[in-house]
C-alpha positions in Angstrom: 22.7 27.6 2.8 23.1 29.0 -1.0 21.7 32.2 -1.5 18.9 32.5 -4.4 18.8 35.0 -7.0 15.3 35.9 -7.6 13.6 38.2 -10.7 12.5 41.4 -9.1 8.5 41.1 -7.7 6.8 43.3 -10.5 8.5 41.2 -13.2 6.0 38.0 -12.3 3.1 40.2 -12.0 3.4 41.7 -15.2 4.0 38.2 -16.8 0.3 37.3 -14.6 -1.0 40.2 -16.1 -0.2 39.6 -19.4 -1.7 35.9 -19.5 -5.0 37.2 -17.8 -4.9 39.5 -20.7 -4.7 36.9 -23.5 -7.4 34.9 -22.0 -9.3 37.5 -21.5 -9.1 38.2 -25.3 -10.7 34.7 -26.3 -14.1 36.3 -24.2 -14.6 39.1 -26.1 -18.1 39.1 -28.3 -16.4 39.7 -31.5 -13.7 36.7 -30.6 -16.9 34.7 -30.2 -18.6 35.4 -32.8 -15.6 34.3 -35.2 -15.5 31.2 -33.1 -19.3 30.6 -33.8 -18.7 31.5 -37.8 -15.7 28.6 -37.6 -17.0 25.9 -35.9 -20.4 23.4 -36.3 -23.2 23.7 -34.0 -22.3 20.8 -32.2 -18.3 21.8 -31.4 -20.1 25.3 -30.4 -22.5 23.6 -27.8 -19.8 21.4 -26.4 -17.2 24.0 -26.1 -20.0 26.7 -24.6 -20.9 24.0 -21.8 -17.8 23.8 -20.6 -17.1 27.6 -21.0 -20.3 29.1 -20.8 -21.6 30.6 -17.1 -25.0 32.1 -15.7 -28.5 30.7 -15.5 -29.4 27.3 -16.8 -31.0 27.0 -20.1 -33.2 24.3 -18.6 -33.5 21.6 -15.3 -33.0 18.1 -15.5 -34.9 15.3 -14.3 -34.6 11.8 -14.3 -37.6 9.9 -12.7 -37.1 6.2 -12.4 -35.6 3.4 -9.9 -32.5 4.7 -7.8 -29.8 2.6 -10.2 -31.0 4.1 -13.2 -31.6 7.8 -12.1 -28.1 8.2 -11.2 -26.3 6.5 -13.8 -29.0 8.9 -16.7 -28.7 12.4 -14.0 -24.5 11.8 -14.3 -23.9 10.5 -18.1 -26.7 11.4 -20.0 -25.4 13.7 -22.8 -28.5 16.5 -22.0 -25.8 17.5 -18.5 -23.3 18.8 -21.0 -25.7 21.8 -22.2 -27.6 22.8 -18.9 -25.6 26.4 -18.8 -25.5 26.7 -22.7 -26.3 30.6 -22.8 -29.1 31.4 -25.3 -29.8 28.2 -26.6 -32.2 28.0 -29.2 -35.5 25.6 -29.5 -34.6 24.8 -32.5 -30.9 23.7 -31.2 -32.8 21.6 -27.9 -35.1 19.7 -30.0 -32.7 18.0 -32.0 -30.6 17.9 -28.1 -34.1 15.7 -27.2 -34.4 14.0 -29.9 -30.9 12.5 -29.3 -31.8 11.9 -25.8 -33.6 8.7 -26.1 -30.7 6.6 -28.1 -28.3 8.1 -25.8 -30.3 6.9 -22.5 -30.8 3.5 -24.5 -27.6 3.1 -24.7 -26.8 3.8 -21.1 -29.3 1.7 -20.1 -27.7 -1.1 -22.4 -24.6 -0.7 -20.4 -26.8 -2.1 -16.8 -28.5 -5.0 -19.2 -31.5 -3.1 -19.5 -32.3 -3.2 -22.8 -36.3 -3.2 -23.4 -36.8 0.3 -21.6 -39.9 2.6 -21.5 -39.0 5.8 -22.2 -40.7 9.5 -21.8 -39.3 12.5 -22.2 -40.9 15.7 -21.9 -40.0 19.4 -22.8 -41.9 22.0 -20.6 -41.8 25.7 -20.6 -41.6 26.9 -16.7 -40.6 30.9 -17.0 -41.2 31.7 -13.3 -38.8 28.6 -12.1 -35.1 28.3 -11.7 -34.8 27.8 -15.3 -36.8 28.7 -18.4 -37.4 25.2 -19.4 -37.6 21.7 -17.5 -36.7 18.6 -18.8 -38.4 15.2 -17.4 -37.1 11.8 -18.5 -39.4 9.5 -17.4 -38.1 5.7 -17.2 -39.2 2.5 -16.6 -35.8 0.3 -17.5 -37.7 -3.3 -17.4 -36.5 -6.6 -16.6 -32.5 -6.7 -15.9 -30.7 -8.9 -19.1 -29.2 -12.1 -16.9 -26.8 -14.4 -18.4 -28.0 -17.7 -20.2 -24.8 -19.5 -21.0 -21.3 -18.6 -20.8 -18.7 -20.6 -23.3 -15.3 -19.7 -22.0 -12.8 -22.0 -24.8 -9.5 -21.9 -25.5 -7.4 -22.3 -28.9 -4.1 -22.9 -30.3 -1.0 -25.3 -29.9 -1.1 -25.0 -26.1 -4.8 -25.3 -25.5 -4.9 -28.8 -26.0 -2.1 -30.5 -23.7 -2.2 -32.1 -20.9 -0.1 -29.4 -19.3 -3.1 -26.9 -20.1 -5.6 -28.7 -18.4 -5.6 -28.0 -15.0 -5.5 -24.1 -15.9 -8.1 -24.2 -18.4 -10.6 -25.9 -15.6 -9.7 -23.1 -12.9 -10.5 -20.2 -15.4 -13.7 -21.6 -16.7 -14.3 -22.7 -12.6 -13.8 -19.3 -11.8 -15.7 -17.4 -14.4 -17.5 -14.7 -12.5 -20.5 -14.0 -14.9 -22.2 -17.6 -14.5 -25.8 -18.0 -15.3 -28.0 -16.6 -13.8 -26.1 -13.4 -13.4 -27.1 -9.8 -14.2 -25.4 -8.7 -16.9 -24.1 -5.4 -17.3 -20.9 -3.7 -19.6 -18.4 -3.4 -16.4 -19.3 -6.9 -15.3 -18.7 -8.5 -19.0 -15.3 -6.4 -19.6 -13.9 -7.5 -16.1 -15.2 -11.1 -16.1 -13.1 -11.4 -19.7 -10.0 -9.2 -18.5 -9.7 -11.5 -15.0 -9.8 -14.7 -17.1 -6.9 -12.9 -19.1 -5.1 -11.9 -16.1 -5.1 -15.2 -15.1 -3.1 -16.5 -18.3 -0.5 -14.1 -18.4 0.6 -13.9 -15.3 2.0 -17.5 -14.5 3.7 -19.2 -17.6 2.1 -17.0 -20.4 2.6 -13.9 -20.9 1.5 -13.0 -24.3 -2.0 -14.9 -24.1 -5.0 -12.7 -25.1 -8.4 -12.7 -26.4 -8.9 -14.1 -29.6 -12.6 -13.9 -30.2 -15.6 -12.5 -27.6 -19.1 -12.2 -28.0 -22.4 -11.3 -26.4 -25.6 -12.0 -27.8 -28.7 -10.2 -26.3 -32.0 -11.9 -26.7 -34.1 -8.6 -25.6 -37.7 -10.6 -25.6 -36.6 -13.1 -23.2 -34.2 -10.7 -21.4 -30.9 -13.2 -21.6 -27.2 -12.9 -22.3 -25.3 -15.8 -24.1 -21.8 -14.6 -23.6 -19.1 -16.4 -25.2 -15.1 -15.8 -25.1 -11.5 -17.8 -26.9 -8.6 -16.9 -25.1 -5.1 -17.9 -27.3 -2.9 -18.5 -24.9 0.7 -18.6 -26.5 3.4 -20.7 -25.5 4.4 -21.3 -22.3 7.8 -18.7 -21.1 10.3 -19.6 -19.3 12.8 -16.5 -17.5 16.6 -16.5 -19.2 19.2 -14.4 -18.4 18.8 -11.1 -16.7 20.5 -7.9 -18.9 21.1 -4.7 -16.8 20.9 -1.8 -19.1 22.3 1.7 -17.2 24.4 0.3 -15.5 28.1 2.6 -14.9 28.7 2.7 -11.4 28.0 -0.6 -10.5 29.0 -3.9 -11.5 25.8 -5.7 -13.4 26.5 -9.1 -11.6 25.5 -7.4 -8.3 22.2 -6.2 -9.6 21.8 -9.9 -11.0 22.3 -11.2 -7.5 20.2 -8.9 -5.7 17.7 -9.4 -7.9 17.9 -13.1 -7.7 15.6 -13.6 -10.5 14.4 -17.6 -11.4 16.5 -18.0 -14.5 15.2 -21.4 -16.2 11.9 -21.1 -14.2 8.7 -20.7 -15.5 7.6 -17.4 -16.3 5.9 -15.8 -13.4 4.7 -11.8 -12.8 5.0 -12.4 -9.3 8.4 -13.6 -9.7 9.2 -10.6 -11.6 7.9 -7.9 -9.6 10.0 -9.4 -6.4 13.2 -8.9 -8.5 12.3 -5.8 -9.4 11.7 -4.9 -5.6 14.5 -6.4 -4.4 16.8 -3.9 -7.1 14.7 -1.2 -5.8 15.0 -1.4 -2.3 19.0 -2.5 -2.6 19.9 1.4 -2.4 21.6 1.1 -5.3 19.2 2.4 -7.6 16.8 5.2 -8.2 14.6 3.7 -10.6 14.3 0.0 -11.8 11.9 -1.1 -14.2 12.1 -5.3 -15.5 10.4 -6.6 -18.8 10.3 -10.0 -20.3 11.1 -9.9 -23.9 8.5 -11.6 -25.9 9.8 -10.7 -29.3 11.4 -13.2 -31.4 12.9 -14.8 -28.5 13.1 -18.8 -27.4 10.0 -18.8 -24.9 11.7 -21.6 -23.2 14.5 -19.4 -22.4 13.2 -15.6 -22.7 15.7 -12.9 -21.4 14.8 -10.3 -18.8 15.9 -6.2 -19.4 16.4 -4.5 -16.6 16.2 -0.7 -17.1 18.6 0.9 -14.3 18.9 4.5 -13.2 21.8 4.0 -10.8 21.8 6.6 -7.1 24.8 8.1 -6.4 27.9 6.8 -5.0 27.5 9.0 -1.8 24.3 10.5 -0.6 23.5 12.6 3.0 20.3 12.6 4.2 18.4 14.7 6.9 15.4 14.2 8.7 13.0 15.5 11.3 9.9 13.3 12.7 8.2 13.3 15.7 6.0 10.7 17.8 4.6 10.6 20.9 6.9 7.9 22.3 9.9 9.8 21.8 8.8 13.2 20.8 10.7 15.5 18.5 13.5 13.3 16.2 16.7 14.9 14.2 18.3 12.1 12.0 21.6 12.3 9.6 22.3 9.6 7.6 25.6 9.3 5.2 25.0 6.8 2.6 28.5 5.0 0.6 27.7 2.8 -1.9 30.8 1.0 -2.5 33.5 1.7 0.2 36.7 1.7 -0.8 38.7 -1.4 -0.7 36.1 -4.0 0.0 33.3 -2.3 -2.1 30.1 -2.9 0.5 27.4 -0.5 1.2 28.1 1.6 4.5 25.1 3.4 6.1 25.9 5.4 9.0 23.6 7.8 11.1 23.0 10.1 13.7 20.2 10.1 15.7 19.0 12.3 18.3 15.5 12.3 19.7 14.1 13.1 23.9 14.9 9.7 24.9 17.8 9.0 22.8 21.2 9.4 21.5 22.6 7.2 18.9 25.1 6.7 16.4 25.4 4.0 14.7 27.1 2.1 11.2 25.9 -0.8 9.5 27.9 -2.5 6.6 26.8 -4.8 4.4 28.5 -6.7 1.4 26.6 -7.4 -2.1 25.1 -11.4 -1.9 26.6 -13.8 -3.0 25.1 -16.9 -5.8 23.1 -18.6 -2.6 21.8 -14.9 -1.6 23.4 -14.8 1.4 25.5 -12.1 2.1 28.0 -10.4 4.9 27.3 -7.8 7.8 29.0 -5.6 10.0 28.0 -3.0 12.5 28.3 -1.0 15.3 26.1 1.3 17.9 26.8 3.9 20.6 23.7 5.2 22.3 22.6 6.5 25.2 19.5 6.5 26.4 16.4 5.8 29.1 16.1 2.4 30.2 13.8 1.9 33.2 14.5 4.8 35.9 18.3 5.0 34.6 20.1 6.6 31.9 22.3 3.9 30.1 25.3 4.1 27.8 26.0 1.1 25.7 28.3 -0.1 22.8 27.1 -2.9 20.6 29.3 -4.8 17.7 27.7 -7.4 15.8 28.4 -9.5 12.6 27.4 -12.1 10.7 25.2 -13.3 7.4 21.9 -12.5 6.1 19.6 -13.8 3.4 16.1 -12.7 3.0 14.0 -14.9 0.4 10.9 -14.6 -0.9 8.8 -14.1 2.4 11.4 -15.2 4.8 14.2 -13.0 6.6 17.0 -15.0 8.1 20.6 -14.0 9.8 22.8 -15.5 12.1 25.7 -13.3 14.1 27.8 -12.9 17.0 26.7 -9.8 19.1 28.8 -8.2 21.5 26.9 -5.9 23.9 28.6 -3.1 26.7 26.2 -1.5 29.1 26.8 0.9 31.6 23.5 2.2 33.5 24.1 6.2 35.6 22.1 6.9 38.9 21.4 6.3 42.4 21.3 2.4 43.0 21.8 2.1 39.2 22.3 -1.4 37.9 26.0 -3.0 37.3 27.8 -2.6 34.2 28.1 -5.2 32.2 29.0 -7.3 29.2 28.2 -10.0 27.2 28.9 -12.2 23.8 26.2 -13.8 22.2 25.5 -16.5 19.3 22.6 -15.5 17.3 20.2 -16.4 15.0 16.8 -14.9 13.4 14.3 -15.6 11.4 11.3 -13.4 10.2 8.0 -14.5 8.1 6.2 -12.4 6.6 3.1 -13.6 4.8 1.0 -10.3 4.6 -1.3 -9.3 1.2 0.5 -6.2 2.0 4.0 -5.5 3.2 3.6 -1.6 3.8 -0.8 -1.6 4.9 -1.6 -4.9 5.3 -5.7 -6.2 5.4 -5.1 -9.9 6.2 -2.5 -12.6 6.3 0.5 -12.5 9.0 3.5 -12.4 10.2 5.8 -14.4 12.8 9.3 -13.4 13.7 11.6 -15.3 16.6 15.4 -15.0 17.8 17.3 -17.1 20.0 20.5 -16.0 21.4 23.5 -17.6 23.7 26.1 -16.2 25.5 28.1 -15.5 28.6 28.6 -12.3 30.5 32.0 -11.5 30.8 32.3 -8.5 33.5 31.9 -8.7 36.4 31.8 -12.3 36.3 31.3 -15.5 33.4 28.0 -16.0 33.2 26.0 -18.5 30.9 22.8 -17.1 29.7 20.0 -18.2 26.7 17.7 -15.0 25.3 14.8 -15.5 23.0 11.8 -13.3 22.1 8.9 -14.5 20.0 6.7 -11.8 17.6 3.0 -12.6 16.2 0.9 -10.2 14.0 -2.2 -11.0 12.5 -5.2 -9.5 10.5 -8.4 -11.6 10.6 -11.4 -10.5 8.1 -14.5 -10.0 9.8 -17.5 -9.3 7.2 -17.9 -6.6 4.1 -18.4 -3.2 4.5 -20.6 -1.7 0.9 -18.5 1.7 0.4 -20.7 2.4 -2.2 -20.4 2.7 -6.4 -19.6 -0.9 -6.1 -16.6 -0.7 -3.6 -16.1 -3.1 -1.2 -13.8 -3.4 2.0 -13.4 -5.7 4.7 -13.4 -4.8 8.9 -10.7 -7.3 10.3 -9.4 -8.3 14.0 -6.2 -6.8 14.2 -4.4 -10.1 16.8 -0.7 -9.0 18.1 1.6 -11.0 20.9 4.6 -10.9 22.1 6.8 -12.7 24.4 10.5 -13.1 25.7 12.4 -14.7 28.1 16.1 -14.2 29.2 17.5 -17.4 31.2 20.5 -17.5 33.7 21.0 -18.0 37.1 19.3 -15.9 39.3 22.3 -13.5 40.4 23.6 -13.4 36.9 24.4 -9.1 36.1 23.3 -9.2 32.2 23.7 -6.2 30.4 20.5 -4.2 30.9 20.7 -3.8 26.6 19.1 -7.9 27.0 16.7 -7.2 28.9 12.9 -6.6 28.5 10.3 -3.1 28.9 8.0 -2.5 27.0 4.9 0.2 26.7 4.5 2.7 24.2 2.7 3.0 20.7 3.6 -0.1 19.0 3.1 -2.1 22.2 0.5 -1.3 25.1 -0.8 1.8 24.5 -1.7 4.0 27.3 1.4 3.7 28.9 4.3 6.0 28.1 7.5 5.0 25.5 9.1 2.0 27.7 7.4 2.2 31.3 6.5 -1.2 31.8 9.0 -3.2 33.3 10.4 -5.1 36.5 10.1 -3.0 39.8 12.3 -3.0 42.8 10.9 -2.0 46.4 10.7 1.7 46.1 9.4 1.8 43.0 12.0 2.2 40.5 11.9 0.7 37.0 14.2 -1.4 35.5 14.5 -4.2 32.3 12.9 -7.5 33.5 13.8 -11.0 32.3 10.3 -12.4 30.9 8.1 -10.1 28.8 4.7 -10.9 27.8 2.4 -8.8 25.7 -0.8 -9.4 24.0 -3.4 -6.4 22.0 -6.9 -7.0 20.1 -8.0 -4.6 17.8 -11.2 -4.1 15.7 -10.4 -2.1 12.7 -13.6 -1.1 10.4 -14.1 1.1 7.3 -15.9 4.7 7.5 -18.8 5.5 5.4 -19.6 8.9 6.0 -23.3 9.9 4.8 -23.2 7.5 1.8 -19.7 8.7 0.8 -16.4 6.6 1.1 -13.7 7.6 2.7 -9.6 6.3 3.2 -10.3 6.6 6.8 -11.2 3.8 9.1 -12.1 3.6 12.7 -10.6 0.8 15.5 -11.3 0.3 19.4 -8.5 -1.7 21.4 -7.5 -3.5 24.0 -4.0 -3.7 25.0 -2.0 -5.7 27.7 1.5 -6.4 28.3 3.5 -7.0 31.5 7.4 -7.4 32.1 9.0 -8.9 35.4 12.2 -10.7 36.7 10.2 -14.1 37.6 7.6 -16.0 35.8 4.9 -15.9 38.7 5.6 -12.3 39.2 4.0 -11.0 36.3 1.8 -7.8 37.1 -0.4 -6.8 33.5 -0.8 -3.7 32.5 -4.2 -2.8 30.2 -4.8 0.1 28.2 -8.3 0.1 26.5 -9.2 2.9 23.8 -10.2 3.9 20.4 -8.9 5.5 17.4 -8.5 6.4 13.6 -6.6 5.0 10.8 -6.1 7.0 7.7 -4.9 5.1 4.5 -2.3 7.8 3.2 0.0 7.1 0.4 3.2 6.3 2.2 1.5 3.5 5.0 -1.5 4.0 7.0 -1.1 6.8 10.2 -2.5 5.8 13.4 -4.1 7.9 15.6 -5.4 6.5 19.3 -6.5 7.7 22.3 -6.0 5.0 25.1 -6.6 4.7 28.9 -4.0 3.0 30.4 -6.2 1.4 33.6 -3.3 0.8 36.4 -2.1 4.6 35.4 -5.4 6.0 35.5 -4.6 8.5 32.8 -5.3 9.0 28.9 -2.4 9.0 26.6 -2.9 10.3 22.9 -0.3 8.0 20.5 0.5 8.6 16.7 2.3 6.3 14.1 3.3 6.6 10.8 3.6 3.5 8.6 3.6 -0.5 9.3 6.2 -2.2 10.2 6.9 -6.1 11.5 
């Protein structure tokens, strides 16, 4: 490692010193008095709130329903001069006599706009604070919405085209009569109907005209909004701007962006992630130009900052399945020659040894594109220690929501120990295909995802063998009712479903490579049971991959509210089953029943569970970092 060169220690205290120092300056009485002579009365009792410590110049109280009192005890301007030192009754009158259009207005913001107001200025010398201030409210009857006009103007607004979208934004107008109205509720209802323009076929569509009449007497709202839509876009050509290293018409495959479709932010953002998440590219930002171009055929800009051509990454992690991990991955952008992206790595964990190489050439017009790899590892499967080479290669296209590859797969398995199982090898034809329909790819709340892969082959050592292997993957997330977070947030609980199932089909003496078959257990399967531990059994008890794997898990996943507060942590209880075995009527479950948290962190949600696994009789503590499927 590089050594440092660091200043000497005394040369950042002084520097600490010296900046305490200058503050300290802008505290002294004469500093403050020159800042009193320079500045109004009211810049001097803003700045002194903020500034100013000690005893309060007076208490505040609001006395009035719960809605009310906290929106006046939080906003209400009075707050700002509580610890004013030696604030003068001259100074807090006019303060009070401000008070009542600023909780007016306030109130205005909840649709209260007939209140009764009483504010009273008492002397209390031997209390917390010299002086106590009560605001006394009765707010009145809630302003509800009358009538809402929600119209449309300009070229677009009247054909036929239009028509269908202007009857789903006025369908969906969420302050309908009878409503309360309020501020926030009036801003979002006109900003969703907005959204809903410009982000499918018009982008440029805003809000011409808005208004909201307030009949006080009758406490009613008639609320009344033109949106100008624009013209309809349609995406043209995509330009790469920053672009040195690598050639533009990869990032315009990659990003496989609708060119002669209509314009749709959706569509946008997925090109934008798909350039993102090539590897190719630090940053990648994509904006449709609106100005002065043909809407019918508007290009896209795509602002690049490109990685580097060669990049080494280390890592350390830990879980509970495989306890403490070193990683090394070397990163090539563009190998020499045939120009595709090489990622090769080492990885090293209790259970593992691998290394490992996967190429992967730029897609081509239809988005499908080439692969290559290969993997050495080493590692426990069942009671054994196995070594195995794999080679594979094929194509790959992932689209919109769907994942799909086909590839031939060679596989080399040799297992080490007393009565360990024959080495092996195989060929295989395969093909995948993955769905994922989640409202979130990296912390999903609902939707789901289904994956399955079907593979034949033969076994070619010790003898030919034909064989089918297939393996089936379902994830679900089922809402379940509202949880009230409080200040107006909202989140759902939700049935977490999962289930899982392969089968590997030969004849009944057939050695396949023990890489085919099935085990299962751990923390992404049944929890409760240790990293792999479910599997086939022989006689005396040893563990080895089975032919037919079945697993199932239900999970009830539910916000936390703690005393009245909302937190990014949620609670879940489980139930987890899963069993692997050679025949189909041999199947023996294994359950693991438990409980746990799930905290919401910035990079995927972290799992924490403790399960009982019921056939072990013992409790297993297992942690995860992110989502995957």
């Amino acid at each position: 490692m590089p050594s440092l060169t660091t200043a000497p220690a005394r040369w950042p205290a002084l520097l600490l010193l010296s900046l305490v120092a200058l503050q300290g300056c802008s505290l002294l009485p004469g500093a403050r008095d020159k800042a009193d002579s320079d500045d109004n009365t009211s810049t001097l009792a803003s700045d002194a709130g903020v500034a100013g410590e000690g005893a309060e110049a007076f208490t505040l109280e609001v006395q009035g329903p719960d809605a009310v009192r906290d929106l006046l005890t939080r906003h209400m301007e009075l707050q700002r001069f509580r610890r004013l030192p030696g604030l003068q009754a001259s100074e807090l009158s006019r303060l009070l006599g401000a008070a009542d259009a600023n909780a007016r207005e306030l109130l205005g913001t909840m649709g209260y706009f007939s209140p009764t107001l009483t504010i009273a200025l008492k002397e209390t010398p031997g209390g917390p604070a010299p002086r106590a201030i009560t605001v006394d409210v009765e707010p009145g009857p809630q302003t509800r919405v009358a009538s809402a006009d929600i119209a449309f103007t300009g070229p677009e607004a009247d054909s036929p085209e239009f028509a269908r979208r202007k009857e789903r934004i006025q369908r969906s107008w969420s302050l309908s009569p009878g409503e309360p109205f309020t501020q926030d509720a009036w801003d979002g209802a006109k900003a969703s109907g907005l959204r809903q323009l410009q982000t499918l076929r018009y982008p440029t569509a805003r809000i011409d005209t808005s208004r909201a009449e307030i009949d006080a007497d009758r406490s009613e709202a008639k609320l009344g909004v033109t949106y100008a839509p624009g013209p309809p876009y349609r995406f043209g050509a995509l330009r790469v701007q920053g672009a040195h290293r690598y050639d533009p018409d990869g990032a315009r495959r990659i990003a496989r962006l609708p060119t002669g479709s209509e314009y749709s932010e959706t569509a946008l953002l997925d090109a934008q992630a798909r350039l993102a998440s090539s590897g190719y590219y630090d940053a990648v930002f994509l904006t449709l130009d609106t100005d002065g171009t043909d809407p019918q055929a508007a290009p896209v800009t795509a602002q690049v900052r490109e990685a580097p051509l060669q990049k080494v990454v280390f890592g350390v992690g830990i879980s509970t399945d495989t306890g403490a991990r070193l990683s090394l991955d070397h990163i090539h952008n563009r190998l020499p020659g045939i120009g595709w992206r090489a990622v090769s790595k080492v990885t090293i964990d209790q259970k593992t040894r691998l290394l490992s190489t996967e190429w992967t050439d730029l897609p081509n017009e239809d988005g499908w594109r080439w692969f290559g790899g290969a993997q050495l590892q080493r590692e426990e499967t069942g009671s054994y220690d196995t070594d195995s080479v794999r080679l594979r290669g094929g194509r790959t296209k992932s689209e919109g929501h769907i994942d799909r590859s086909y590839f031939l797969q060679y596989d080399d398995s040799k297992s080490r120990g007393p009565s360990a199982p024959p080495s092996s090898n195989a060929i295989t034809a395969n093909y995948g295909w993955t769905g994922r329909y989640f409202n979130n790819d990296t912390s999903p709340t609902r939707g789901y995802g289904i994956a399955a892969e079907l593979g034949v082959g033969t076994t070619l050592r010790p003898e030919r063998e034909p064989f089918v292997r297939t393996r089936v993957r379902w994830q679900s997330f089922v809402p379940m009712g509202r949880v009230d977070m409080g200040e107006g947030v909202v989140r759902t609980s939700r049935l977490s479903l999962r289930a899982e199932g392969g089968a590997v089909i030969a004849r009944q003496g057939a050695d396949i490579p023990v890489t085919q078959l099935f085990l299962t257990g751990g923390d992404t399967t049944v929890r409760g049971y240790g990293y792999r531990k479910i599997g086939a059994r022989t006689e005396n008890d040893t563990l080895y991959g089975g032919r037919y794997l079945a697993v199932g898990s239900v999970e009830w996943q539910r916000p936390i509210e703690l005393r009245g507060n909302r937190t990014d942590f949620e609670s879940a209880v489980f139930v987890d089953a899963g069993a692997v075995a050679d025949r189909w009527g041999d199947f023996d479950p294994r359950v693991g029943v438990g409980a746990g948290l799930r905290w919401r962190s910035p990079v995927g949600p972290l799992q924490a569970d403790v399960a009982y696994g019921v056939q072990a009789k013992a409790l297993r503590l297992h942690l995860r970092l992110g989502f995957s499927f």
